[in-house]
N, C-alpha and C positions, 0 to 999 in steps of 0.2 A: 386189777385191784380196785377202780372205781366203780365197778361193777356190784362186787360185794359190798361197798358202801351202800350204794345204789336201792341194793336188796335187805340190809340190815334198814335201811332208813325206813324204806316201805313197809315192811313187818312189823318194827318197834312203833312206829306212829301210826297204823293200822289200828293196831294192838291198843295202843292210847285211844283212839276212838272208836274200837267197840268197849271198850274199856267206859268211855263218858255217856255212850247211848246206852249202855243196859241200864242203867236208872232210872228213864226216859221213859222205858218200854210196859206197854201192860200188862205183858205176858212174856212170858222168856227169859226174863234175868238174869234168875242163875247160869242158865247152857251158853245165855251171852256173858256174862260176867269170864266165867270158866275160860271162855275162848280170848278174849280178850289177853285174859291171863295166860293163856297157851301161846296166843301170837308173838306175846314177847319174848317169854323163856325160849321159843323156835329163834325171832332175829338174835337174842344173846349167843344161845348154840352155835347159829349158823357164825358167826364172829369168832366165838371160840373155838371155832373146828380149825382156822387157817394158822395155818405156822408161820413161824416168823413175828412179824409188826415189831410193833414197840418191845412185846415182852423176849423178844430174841428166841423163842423155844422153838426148838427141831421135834422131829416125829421119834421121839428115841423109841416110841413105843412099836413099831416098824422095821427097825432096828435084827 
């Protein structure tokens, strides 16, 4: 379980700083901007895929 912590932390604050250096950059912004933006909706995902936590939900869809 602290694994996935482990792995959401790295990707969402990854994500936060390619997120601060596309600005930075002289060339590339947008595809770093974009990725930035990609790394994090990835660590939300990868959070959201696991069952259970706080919000109690089962795999009904599996079912």
């Amino acid at each position: 379980m602290i694994l996935h912590y482990i792995v959401f932390g790295i990707l969402f604050l990854g994500g936060l700083v390619v997120l601060g250096i596309a600005s930075g950059l002289p060339a590339w912004q947008g595809p770093t901007f974009i990725a930035g933006i990609l790394l994090i909706s990835l660590a939300l995902a990868y959070m959201m895929r696991e069952p259970g936590g706080a919000t109690k939900r089962s795999r009904s869809w599996e079912n």
